[in-house]
N, CA, C and O atoms as CSV, one atom per row, in Angstrom:
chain,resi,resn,atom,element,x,y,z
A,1,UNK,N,N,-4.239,-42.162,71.714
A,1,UNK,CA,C,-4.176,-40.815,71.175
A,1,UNK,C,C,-5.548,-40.151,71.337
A,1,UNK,O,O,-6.644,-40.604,71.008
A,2,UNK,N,N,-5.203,-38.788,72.008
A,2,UNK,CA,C,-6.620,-38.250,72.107
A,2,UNK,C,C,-7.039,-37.340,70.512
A,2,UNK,O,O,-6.168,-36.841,69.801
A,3,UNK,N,N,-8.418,-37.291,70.224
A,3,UNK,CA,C,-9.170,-36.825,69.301
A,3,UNK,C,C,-9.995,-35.401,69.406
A,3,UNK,O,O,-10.095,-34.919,70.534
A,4,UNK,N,N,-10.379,-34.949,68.693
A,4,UNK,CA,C,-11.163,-33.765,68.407
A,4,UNK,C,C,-11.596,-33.944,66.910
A,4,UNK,O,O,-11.289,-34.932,66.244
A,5,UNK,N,N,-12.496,-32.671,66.353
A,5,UNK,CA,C,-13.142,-32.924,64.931
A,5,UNK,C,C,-12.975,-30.854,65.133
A,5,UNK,O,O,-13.265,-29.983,65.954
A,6,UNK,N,N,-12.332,-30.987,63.784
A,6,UNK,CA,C,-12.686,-29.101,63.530
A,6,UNK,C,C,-13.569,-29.708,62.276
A,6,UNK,O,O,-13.521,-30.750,61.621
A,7,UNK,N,N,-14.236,-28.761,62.274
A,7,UNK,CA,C,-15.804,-29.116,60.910
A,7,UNK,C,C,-15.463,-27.474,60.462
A,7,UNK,O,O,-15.356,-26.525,61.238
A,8,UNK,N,N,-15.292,-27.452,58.528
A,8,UNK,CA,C,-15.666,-26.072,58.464
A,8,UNK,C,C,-16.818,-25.866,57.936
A,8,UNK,O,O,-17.504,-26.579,57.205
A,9,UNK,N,N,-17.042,-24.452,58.518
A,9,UNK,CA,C,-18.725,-23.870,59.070
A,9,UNK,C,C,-18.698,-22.711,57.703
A,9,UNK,O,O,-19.680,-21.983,57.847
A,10,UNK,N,N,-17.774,-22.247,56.235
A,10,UNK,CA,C,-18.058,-21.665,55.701
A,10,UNK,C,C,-17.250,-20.319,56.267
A,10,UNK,O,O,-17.000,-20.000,57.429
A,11,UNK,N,N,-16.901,-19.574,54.867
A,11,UNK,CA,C,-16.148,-18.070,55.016
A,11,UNK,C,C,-14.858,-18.673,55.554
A,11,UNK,O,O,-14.491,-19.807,55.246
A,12,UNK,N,N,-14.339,-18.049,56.185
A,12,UNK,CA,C,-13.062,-18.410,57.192
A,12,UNK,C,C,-13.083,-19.214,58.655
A,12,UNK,O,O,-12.125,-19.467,59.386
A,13,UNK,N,N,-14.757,-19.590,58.868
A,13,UNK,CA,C,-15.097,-19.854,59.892
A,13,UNK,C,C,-14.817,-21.568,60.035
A,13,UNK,O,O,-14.979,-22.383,59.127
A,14,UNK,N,N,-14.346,-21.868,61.459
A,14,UNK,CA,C,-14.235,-23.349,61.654
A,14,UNK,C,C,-15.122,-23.264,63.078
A,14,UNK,O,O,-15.494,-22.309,63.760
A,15,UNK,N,N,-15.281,-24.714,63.201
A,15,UNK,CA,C,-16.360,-25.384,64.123
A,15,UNK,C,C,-15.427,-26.443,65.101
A,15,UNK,O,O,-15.437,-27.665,64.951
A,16,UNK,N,N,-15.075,-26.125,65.551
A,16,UNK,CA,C,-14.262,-28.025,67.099
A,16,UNK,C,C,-15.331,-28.237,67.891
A,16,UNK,O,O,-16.000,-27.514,68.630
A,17,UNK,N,N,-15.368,-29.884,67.452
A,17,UNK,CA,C,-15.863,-30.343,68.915
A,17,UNK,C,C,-14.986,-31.365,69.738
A,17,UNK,O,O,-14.597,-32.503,69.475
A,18,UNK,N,N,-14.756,-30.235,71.237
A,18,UNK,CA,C,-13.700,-31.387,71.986
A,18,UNK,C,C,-14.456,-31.645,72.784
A,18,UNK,O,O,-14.862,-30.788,73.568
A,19,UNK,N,N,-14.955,-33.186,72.821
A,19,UNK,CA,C,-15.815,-34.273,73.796
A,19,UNK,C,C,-16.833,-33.597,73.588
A,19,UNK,O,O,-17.271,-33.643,72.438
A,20,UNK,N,N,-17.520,-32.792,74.536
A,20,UNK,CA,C,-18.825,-32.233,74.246
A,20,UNK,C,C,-19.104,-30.238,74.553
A,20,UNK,O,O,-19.804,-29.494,75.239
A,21,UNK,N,N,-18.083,-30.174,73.574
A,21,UNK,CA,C,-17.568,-28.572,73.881
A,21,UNK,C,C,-17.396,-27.893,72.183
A,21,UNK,O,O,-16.636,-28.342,71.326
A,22,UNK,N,N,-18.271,-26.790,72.041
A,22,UNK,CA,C,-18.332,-26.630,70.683
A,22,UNK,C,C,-17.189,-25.033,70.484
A,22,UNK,O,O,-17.387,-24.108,71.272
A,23,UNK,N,N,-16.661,-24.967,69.970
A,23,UNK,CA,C,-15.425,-23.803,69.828
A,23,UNK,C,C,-15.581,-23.300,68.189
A,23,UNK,O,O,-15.546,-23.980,67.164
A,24,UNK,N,N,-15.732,-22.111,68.341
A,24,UNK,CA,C,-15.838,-21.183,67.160
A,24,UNK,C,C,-14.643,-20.728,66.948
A,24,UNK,O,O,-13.981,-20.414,67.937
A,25,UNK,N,N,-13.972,-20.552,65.391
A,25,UNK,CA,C,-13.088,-20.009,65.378
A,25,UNK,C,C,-13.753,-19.393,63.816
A,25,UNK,O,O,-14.632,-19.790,63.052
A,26,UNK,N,N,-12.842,-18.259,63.836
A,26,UNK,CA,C,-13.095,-16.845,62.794
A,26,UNK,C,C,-12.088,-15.832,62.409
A,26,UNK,O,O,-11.380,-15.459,63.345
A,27,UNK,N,N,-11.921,-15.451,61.584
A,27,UNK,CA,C,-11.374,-14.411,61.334
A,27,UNK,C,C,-11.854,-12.336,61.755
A,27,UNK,O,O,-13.048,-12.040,61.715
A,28,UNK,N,N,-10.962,-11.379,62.048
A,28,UNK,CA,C,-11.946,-10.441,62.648
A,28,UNK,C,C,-12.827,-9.730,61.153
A,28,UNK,O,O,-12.615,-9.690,59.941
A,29,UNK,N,N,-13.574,-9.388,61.821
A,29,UNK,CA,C,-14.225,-8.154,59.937
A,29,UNK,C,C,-13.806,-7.832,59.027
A,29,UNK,O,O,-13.267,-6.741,59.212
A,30,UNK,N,N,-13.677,-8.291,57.632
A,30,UNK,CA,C,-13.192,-7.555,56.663
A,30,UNK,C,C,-12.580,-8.462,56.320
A,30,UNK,O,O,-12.103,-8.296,55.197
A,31,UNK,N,N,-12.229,-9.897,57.020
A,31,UNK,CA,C,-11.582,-10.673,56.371
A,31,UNK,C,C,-12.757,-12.254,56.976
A,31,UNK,O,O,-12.847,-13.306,56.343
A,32,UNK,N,N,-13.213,-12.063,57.799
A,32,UNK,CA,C,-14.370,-13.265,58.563
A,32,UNK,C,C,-15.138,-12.655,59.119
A,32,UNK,O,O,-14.922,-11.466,59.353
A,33,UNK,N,N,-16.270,-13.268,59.506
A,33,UNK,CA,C,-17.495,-12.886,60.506
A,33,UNK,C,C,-17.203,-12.311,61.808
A,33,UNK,O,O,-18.103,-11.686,62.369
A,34,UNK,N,N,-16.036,-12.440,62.383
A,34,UNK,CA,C,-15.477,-12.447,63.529
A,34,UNK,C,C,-16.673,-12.567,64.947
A,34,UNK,O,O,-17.076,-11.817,65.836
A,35,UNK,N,N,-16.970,-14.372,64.375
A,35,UNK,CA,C,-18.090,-14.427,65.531
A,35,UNK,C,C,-17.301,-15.809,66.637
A,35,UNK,O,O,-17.742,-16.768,67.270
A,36,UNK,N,N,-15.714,-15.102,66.341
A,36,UNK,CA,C,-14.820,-15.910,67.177
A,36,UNK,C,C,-13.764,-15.908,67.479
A,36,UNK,O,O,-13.399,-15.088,66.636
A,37,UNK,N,N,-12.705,-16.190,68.110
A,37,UNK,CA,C,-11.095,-15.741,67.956
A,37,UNK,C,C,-10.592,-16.729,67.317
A,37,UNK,O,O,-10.973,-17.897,67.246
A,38,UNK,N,N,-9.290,-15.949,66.628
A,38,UNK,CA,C,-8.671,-16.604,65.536
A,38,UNK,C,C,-7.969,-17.893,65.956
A,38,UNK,O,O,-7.677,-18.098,67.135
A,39,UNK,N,N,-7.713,-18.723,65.015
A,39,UNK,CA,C,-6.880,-19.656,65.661
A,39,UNK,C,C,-5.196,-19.601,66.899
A,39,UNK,O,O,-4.725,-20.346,67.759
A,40,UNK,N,N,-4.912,-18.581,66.427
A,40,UNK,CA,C,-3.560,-18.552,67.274
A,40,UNK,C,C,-4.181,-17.361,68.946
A,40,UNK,O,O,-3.601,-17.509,70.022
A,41,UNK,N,N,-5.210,-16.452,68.810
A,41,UNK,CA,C,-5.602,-15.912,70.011
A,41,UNK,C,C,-6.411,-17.688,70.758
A,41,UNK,O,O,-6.420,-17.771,71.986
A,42,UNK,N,N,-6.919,-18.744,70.045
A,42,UNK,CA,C,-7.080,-19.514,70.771
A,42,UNK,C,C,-5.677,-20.599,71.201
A,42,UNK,O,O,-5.485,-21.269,72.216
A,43,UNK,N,N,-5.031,-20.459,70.233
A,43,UNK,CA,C,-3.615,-21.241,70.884
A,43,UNK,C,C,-2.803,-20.196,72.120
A,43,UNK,O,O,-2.169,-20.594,73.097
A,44,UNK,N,N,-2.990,-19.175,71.822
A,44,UNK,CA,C,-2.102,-18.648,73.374
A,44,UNK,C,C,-3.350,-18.726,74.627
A,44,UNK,O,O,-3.058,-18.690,75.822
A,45,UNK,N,N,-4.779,-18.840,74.113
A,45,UNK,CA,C,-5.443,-18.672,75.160
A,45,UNK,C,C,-5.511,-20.472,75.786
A,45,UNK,O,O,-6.288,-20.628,76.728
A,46,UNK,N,N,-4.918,-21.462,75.407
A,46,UNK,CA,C,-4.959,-22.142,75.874
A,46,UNK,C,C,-3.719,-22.345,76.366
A,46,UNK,O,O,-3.648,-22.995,77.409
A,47,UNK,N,N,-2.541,-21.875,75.780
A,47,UNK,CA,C,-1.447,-22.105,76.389
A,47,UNK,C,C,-1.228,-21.213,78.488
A,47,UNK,O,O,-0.771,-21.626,79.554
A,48,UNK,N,N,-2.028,-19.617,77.893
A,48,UNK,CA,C,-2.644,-19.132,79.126
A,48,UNK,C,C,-3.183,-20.141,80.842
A,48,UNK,O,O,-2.784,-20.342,81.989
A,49,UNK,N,N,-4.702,-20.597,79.590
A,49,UNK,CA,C,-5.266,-21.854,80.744
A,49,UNK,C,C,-4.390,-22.977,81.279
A,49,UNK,O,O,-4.442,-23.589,82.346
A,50,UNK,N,N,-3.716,-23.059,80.420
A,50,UNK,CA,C,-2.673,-24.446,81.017
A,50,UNK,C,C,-1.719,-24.108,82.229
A,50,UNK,O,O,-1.516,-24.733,83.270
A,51,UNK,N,N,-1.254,-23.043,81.810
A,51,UNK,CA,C,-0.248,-22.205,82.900
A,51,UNK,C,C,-1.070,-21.656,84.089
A,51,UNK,O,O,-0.514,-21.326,85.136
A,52,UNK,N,N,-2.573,-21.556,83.883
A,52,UNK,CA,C,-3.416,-21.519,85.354
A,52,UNK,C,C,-3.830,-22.732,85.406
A,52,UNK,O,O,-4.272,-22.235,86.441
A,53,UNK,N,N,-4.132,-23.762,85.366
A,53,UNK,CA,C,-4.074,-25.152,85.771
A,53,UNK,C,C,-3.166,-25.494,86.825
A,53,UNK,O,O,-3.363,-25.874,87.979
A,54,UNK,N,N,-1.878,-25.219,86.005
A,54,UNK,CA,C,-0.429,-25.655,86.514
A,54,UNK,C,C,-0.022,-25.222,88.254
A,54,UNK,O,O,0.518,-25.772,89.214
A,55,UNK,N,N,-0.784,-23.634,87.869
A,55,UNK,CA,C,-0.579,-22.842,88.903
A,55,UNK,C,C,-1.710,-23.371,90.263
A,55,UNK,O,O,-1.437,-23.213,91.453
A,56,UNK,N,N,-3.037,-24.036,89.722
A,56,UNK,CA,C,-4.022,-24.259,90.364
A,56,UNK,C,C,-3.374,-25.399,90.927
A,56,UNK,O,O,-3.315,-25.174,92.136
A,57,UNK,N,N,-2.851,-26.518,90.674
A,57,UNK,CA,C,-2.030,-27.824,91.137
A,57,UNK,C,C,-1.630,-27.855,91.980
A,57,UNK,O,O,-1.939,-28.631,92.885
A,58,UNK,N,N,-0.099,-26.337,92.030
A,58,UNK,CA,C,0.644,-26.224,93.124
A,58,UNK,C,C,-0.256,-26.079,94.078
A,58,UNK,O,O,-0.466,-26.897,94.974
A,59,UNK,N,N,-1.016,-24.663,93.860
A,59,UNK,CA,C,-1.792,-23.873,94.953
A,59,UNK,C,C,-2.128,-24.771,95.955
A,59,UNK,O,O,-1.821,-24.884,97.142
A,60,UNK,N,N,-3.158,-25.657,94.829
A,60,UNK,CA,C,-3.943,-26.715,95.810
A,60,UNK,C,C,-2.951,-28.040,96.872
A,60,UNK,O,O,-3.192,-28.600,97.942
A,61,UNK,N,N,-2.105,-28.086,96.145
A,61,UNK,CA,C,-1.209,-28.604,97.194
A,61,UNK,C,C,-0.578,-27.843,98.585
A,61,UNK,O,O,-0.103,-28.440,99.552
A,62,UNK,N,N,-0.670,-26.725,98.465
A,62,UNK,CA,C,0.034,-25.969,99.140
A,62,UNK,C,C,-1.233,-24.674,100.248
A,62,UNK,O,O,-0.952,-23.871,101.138
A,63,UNK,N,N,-2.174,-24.935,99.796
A,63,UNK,CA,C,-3.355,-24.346,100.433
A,63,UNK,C,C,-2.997,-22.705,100.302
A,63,UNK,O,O,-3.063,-21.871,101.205
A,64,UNK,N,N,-2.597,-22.495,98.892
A,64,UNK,CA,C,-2.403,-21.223,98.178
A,64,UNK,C,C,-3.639,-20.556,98.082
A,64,UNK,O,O,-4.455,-21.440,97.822
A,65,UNK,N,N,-4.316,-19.285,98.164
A,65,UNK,CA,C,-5.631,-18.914,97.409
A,65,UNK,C,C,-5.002,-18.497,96.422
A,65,UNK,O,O,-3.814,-18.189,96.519
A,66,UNK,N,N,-5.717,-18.403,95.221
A,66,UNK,CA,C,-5.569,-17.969,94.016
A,66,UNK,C,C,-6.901,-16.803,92.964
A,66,UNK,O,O,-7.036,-16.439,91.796
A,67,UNK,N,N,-7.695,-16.594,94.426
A,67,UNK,CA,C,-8.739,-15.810,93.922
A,67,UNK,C,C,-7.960,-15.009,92.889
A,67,UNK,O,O,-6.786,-14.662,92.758
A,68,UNK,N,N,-9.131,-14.854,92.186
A,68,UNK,CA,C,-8.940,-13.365,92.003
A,68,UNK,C,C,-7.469,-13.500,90.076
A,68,UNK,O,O,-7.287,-12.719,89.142
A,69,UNK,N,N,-6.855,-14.883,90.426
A,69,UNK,CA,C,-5.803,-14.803,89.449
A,69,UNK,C,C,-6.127,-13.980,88.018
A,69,UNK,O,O,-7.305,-13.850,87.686
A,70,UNK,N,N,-4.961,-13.381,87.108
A,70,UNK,CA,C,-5.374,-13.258,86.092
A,70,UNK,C,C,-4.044,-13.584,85.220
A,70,UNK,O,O,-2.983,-13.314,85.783
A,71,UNK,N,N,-3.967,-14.188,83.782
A,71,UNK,CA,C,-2.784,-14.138,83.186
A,71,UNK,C,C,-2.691,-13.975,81.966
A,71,UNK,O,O,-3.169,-14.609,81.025
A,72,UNK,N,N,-1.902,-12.884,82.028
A,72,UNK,CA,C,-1.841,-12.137,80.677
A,72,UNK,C,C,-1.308,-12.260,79.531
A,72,UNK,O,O,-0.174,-11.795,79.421
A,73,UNK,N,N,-1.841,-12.814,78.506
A,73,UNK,CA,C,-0.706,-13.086,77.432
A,73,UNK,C,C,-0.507,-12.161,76.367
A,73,UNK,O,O,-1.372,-11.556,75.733
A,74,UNK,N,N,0.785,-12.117,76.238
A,74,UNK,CA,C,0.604,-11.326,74.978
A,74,UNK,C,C,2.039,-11.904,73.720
A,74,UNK,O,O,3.121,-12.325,74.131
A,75,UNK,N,N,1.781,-11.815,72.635
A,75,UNK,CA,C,2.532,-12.272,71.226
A,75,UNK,C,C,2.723,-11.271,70.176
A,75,UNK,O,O,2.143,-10.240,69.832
A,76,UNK,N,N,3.876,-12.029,69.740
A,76,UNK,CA,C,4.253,-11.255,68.384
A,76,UNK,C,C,4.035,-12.239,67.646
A,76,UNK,O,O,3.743,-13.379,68.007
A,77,UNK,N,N,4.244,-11.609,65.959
A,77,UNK,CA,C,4.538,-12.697,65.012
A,77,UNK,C,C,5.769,-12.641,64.694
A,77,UNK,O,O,6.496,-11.723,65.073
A,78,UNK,N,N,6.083,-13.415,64.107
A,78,UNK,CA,C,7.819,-13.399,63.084
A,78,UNK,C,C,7.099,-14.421,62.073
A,78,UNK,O,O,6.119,-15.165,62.092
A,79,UNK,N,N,8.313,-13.982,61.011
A,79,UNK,CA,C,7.679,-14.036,59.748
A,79,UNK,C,C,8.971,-15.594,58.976
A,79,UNK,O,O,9.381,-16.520,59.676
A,80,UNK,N,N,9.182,-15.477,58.042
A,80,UNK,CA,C,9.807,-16.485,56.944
A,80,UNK,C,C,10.449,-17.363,57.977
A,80,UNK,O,O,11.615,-17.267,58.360
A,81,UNK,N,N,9.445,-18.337,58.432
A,81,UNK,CA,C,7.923,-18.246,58.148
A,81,UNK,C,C,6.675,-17.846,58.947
A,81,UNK,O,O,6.813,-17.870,60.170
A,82,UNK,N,N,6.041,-17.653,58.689
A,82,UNK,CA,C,5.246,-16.859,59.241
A,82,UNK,C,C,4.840,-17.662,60.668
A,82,UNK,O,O,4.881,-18.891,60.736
A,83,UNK,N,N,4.557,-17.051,61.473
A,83,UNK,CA,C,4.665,-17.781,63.135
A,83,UNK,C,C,4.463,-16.961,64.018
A,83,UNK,O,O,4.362,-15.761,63.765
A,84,UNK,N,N,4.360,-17.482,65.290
A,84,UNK,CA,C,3.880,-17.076,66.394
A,84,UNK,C,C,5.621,-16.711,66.540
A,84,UNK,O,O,6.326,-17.690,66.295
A,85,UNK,N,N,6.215,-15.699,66.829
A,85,UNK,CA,C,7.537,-15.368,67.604
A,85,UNK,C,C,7.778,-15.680,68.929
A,85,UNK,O,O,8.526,-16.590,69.286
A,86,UNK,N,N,7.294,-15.105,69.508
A,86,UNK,CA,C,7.265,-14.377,70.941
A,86,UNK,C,C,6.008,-15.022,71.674
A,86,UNK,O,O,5.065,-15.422,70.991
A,87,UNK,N,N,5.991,-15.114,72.915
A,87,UNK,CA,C,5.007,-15.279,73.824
A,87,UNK,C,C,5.356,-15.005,75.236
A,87,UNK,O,O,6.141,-15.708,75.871
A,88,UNK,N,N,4.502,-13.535,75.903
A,88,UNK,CA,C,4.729,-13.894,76.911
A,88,UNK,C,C,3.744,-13.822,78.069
A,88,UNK,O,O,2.642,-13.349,77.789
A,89,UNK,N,N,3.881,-14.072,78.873
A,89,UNK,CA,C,2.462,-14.326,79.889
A,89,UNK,C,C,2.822,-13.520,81.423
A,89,UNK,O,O,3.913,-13.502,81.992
A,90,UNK,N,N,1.868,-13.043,81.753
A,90,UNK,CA,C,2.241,-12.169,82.973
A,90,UNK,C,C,1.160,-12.469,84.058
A,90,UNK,O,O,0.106,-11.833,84.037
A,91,UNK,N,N,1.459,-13.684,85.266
A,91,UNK,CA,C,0.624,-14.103,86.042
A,91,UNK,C,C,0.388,-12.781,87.286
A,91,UNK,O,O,1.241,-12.098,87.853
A,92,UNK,N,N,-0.764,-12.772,87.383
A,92,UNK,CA,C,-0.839,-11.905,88.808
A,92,UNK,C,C,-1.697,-12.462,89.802
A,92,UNK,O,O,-2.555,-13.268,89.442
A,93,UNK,N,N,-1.578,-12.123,91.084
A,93,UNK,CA,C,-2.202,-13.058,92.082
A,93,UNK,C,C,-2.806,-12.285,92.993
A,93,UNK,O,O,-2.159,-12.040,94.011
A,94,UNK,N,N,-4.102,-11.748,92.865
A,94,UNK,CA,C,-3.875,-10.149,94.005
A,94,UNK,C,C,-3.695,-10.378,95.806
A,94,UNK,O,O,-3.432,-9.400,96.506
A,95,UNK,N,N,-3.811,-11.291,96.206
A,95,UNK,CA,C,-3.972,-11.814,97.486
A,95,UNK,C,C,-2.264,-11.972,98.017
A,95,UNK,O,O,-1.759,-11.903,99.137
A,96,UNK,N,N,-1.695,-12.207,96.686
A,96,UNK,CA,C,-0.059,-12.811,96.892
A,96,UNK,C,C,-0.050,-14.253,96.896
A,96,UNK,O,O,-0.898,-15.132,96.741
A,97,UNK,N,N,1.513,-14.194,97.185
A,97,UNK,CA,C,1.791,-15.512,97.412
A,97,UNK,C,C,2.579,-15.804,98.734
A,97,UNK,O,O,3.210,-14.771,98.957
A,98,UNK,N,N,2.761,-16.436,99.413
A,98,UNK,CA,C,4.225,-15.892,100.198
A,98,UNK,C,C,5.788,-16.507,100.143
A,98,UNK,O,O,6.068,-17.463,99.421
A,99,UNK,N,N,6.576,-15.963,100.834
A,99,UNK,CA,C,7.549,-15.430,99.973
A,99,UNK,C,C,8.540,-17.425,99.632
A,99,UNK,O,O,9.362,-17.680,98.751
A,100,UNK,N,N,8.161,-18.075,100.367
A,100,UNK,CA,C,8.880,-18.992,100.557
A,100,UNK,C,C,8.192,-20.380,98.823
A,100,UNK,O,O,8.516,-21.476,98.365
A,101,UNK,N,N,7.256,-19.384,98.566
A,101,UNK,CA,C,6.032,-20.398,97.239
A,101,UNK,C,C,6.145,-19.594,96.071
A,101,UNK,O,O,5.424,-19.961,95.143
A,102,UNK,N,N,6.956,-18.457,95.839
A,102,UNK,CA,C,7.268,-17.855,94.993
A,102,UNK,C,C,7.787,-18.567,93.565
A,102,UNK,O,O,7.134,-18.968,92.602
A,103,UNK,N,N,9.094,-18.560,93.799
A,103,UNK,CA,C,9.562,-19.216,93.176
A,103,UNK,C,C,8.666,-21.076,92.683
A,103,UNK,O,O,8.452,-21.422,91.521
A,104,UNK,N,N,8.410,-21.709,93.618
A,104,UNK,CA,C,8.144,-23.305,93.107
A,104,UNK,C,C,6.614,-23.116,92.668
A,104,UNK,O,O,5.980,-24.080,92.239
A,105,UNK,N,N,6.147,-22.078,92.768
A,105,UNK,CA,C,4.758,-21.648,92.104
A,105,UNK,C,C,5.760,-21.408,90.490
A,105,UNK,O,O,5.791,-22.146,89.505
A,106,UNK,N,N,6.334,-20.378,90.689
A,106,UNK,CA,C,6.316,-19.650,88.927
A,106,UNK,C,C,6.902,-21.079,88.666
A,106,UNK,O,O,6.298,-21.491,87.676
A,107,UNK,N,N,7.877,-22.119,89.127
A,107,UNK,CA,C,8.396,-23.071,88.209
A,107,UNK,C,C,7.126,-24.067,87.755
A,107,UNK,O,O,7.115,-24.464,86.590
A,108,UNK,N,N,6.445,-24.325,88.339
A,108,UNK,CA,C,5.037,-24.858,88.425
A,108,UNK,C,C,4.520,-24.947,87.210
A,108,UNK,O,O,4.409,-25.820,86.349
A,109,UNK,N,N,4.115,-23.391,87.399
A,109,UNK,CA,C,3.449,-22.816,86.105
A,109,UNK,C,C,3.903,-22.840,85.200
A,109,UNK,O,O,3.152,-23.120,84.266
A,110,UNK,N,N,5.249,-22.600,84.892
A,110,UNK,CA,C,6.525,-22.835,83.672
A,110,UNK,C,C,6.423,-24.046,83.054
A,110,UNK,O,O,6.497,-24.293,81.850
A,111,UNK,N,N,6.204,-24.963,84.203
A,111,UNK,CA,C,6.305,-26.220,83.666
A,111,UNK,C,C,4.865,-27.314,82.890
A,111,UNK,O,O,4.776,-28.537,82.784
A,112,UNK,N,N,3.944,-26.224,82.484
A,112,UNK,CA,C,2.397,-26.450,82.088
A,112,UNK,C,C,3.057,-27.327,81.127
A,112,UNK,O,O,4.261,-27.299,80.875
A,113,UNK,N,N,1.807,-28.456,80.374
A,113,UNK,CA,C,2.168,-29.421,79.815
A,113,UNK,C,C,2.308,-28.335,78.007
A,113,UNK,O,O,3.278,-28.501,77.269
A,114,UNK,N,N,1.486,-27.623,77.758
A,114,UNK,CA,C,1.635,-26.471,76.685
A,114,UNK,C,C,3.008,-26.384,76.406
A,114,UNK,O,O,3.713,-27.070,75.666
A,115,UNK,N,N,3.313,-25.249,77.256
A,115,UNK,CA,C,4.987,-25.025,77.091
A,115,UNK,C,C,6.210,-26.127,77.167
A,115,UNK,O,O,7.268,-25.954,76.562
A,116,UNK,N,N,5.989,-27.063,77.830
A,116,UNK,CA,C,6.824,-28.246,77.448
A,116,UNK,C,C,6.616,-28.723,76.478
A,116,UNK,O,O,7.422,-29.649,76.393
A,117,UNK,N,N,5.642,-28.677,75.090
A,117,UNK,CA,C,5.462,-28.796,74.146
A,117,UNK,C,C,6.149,-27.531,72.988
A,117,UNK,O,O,7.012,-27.679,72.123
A,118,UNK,N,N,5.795,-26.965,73.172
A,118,UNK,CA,C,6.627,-25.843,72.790
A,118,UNK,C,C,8.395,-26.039,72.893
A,118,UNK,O,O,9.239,-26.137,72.003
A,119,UNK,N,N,8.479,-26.043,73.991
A,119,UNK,CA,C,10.178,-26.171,74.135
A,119,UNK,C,C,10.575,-28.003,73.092
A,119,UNK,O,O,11.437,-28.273,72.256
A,120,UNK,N,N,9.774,-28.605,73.541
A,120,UNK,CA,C,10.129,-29.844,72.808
A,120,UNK,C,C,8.930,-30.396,71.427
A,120,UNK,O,O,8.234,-31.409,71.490
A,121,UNK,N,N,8.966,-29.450,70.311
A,121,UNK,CA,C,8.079,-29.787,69.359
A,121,UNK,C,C,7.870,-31.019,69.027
A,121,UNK,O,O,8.754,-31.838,68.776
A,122,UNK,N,N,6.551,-31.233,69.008
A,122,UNK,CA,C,5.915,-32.540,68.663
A,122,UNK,C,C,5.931,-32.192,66.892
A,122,UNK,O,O,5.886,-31.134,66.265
A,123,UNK,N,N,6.051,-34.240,66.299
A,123,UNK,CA,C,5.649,-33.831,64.850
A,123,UNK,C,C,4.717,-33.617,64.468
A,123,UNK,O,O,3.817,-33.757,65.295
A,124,UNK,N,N,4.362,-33.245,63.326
A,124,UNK,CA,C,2.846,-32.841,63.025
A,124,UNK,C,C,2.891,-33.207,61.989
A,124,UNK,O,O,3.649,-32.649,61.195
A,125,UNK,N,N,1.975,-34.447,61.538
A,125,UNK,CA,C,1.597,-35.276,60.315
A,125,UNK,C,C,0.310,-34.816,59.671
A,125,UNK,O,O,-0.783,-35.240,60.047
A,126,UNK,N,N,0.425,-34.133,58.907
A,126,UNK,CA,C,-0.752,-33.579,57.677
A,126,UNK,C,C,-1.178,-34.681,56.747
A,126,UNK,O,O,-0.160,-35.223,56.317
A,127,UNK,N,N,-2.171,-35.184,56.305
A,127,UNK,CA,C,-2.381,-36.166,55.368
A,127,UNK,C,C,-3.755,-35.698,54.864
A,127,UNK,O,O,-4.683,-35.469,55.640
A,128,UNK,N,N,-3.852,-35.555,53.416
A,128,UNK,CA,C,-5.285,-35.050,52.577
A,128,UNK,C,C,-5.998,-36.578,52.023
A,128,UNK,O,O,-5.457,-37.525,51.451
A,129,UNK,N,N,-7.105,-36.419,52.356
A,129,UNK,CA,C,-7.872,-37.674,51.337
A,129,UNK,C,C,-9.119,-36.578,50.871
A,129,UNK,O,O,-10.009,-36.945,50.103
């Protein structure tokens, strides 16, 4: 099982260190320092990176360029209970793709290890000492 440490840093603010990578998280003004993005702008922004990973995989198998990529996420909430609703992501490629890598690119990317988590929820064991 892989590990991480969130440390809290005070106010609304938390501290992760994954391996040797320090990640700020915050609330925006008026409610935190906002000297970071909130926890769920960092859960879609990783769900984002995963889906360019995914996309980087194919590419590189396929001697795709991918300059230039960008992918856009955007969310709702829904509520009782309160949650992430919606997610959706809008890859763009400015160079293209061609037409025959279309499709086994977007399944590619679909298939990031993120969103297969999502579709098949893992449990999540909370325990206080």
């Amino acid at each position: 099982m892989e590990t991480l440490m969130v440390d809290y840093a005070g106010g609304l603010k938390f501290r992760t260190l994954a391996r040797t990578h320090e990640i700020i998280s915050d609330q925006p003004l008026g409610k935190g320092e906002d000297t970071g993005p909130t926890p769920p702008e960092l859960f879609i922004a990783a769900i984002g990176s995963c889906i360019g990973v995914y996309a980087c995989f194919f590419a590189q198998r396929h001697d795709i360029s991918l300059a230039g990529m960008k992918i856009e996420m955007s969310w709702e909430k829904a509520e009782n209970p309160g949650r992430i609703g919606n997610i959706r992501a809008k890859m763009t490629i400015p160079g293209g793709v061609p037409e025959q890598y279309r499709e086994p690119l977007h399944r590619a990317a679909h298939a990031c290890l993120l969103h297969n988590t999502l579709l098949d929820s893992p449990g999540l064991e909370l325990t206080l000492e």
